[in-house]
C-alpha positions in Angstrom: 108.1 90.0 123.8 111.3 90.6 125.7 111.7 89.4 129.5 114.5 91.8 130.5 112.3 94.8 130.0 108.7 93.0 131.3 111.1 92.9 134.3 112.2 96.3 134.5 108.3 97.4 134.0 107.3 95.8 136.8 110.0 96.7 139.0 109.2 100.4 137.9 105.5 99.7 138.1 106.1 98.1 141.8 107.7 101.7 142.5 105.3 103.7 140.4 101.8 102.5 139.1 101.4 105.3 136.8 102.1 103.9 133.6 103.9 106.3 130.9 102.4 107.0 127.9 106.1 107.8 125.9 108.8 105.8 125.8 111.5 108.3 127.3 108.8 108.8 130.5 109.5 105.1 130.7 113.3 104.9 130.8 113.4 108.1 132.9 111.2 106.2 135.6 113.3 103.2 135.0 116.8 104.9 135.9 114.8 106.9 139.0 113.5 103.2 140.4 116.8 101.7 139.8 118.6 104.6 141.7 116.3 104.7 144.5 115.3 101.4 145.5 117.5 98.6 143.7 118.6 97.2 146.8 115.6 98.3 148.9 113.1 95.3 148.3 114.8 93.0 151.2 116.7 95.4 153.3 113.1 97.5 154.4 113.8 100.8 152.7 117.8 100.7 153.1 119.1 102.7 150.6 122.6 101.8 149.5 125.1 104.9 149.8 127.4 105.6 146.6 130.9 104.8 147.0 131.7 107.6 145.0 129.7 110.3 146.8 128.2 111.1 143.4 124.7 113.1 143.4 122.1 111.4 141.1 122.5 114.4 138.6 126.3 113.4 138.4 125.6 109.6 137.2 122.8 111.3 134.5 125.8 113.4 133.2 128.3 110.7 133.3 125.8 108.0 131.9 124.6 110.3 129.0 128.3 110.7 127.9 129.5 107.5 128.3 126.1 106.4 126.4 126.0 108.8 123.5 130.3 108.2 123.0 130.0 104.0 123.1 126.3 104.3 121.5 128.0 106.4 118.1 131.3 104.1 118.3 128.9 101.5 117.8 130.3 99.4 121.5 127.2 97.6 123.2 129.7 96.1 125.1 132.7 97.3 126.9 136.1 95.8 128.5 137.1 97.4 131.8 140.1 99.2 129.9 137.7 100.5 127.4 135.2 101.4 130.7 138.3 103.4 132.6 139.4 105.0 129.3 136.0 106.7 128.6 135.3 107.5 132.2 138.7 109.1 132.8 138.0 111.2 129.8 134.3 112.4 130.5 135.8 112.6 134.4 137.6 116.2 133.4 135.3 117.4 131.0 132.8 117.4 134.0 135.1 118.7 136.8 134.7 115.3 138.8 137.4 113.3 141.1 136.7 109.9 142.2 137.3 106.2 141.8 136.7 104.3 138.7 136.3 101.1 140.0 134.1 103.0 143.1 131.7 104.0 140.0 131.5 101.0 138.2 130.8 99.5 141.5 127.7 102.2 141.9 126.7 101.7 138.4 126.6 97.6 139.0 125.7 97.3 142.6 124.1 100.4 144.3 122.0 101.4 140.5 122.2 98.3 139.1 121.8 100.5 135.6 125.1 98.6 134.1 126.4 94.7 134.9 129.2 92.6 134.2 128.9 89.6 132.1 132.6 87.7 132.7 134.9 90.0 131.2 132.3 91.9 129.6 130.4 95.4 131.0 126.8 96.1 129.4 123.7 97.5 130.2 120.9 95.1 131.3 119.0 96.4 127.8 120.6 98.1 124.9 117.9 100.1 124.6 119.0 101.7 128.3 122.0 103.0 126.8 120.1 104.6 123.5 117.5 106.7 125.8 120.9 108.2 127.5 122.6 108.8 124.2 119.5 110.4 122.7 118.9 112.4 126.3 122.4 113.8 125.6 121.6 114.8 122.4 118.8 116.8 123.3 120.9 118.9 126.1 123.7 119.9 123.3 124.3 123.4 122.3 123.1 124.1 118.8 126.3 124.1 116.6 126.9 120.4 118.6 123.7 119.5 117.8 123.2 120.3 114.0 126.6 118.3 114.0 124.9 115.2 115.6 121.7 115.8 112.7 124.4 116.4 109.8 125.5 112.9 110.7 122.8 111.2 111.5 121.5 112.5 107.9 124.4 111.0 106.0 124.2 108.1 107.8 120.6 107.9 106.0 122.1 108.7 102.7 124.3 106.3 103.2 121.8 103.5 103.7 120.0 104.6 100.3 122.2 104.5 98.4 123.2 101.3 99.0 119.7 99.9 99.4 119.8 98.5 102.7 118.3 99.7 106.3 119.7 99.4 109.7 116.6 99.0 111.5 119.1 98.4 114.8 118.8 102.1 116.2 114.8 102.5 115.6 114.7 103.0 119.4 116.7 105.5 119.5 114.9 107.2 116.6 111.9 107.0 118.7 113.1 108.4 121.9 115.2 111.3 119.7 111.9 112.2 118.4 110.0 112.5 121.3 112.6 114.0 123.2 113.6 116.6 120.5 111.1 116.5 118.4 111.7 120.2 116.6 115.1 119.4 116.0 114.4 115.8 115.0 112.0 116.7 112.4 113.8 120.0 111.2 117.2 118.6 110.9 116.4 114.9 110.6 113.3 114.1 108.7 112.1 117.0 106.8 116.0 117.0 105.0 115.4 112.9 104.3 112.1 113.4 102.7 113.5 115.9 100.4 116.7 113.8 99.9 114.0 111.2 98.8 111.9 113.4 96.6 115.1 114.6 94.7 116.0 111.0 94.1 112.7 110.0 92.9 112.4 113.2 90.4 115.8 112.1 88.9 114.4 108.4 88.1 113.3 108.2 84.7 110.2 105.4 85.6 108.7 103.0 88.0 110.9 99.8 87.5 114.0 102.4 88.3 112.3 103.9 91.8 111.4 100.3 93.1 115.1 99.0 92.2 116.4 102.0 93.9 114.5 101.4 97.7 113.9 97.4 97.3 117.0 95.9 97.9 118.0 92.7 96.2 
């Protein structure tokens, strides 16, 4: 139902004919094809060198910041200020010197994993940029990551209580459970049932639960 991802399947499945049976085996193989033969196809194997120098672990690191910090602040899209800001920031919390416009030239031209739309920087799908905000996630320490649950829970209480439901991030949901899936169900799921049952047990009959999750 969507052509941008058909088209990175087969580019992946072009690379790889082992098709994955979970979605973050997907996106993982994605990123890999992407990084090692975007440019290959009509140059007979030429891999394009990164201006930067970068090692593919670096771009991971920088992509899973840079994904989980504009995913949370809710920016699908970016400006190239808002780019250089983020990228200068995650640049000393991960020790590494180069060249913005060097990486956003290797994230656009040698990956191909983000392009430029006029004035405008995105990822070819959205739902590139939720498997590297969840992948960060799952490779947080624990205090950082029962911070990320604590939120994620409210933002759920927030939503029922005021009877509606972002059905935006189920995605990411998806690839946070199958990713994390002790921590997603401990922190995450098990504390929303319960928020759910305590609701219901305060409702007096069935006319009140129905108003409370059917939203007018």
């Amino acid at each position: 139902s969507n052509p941008l991802l058909l088209s990175m399947f087969i580019i992946t499945y072009q690379s790889d004919s082992n098709i994955p049976q979970k979605r973050s085996d997907y996106y993982n193989q994605v990123f890999n094809t992407l990084y090692s033969v975007h440019d290959t196809s009509s140059k007979l194997g030429f891999v394009r060198e990164k201006k930067t120098g970068l090692l593919k672990e670096n771009f991971i690191d920088l992509l899973k910041r840079f994904s989980f910090k504009s995913f949370f602040s809710q920016n699908y899209t970016f400006s190239e200020e808002y780019f250089n800001t983020e990228i200068q920031s995650i640049k000393k919390d991960l020790d590494l010197t180069f060249s913005n416009d060097d990486l956003l030239f290797d994230l656009e031209v040698s990956i191909g994993i983000l392009t430029q739309e006029g004035i405008d920087i995105t990822y070819p799908h959205r739902s590139l940029q939720e498997y590297f905000a969840a992948l960060f996630v799952t490779k947080l320490t624990y205090e950082n990551k029962l911070k990320v649950y604590h939120y994620l829970y409210n933002q759920f209480n927030n939503m029922l209580n005021h009877r509606y439901v972002q059905s935006d991030n189920v995605n990411f949901y998806s690839l946070l459970g199958e990713m994390d899936k002790i921590s997603f169900y401990k922190r995450l799921i098990i504390p929303i049932l319960e928020s759910i049952k305590q609701k219901v047990s305060e409702l007096n009959n069935t006319e009140d639960i129905i108003d409370t999750f059917i939203a007018v």
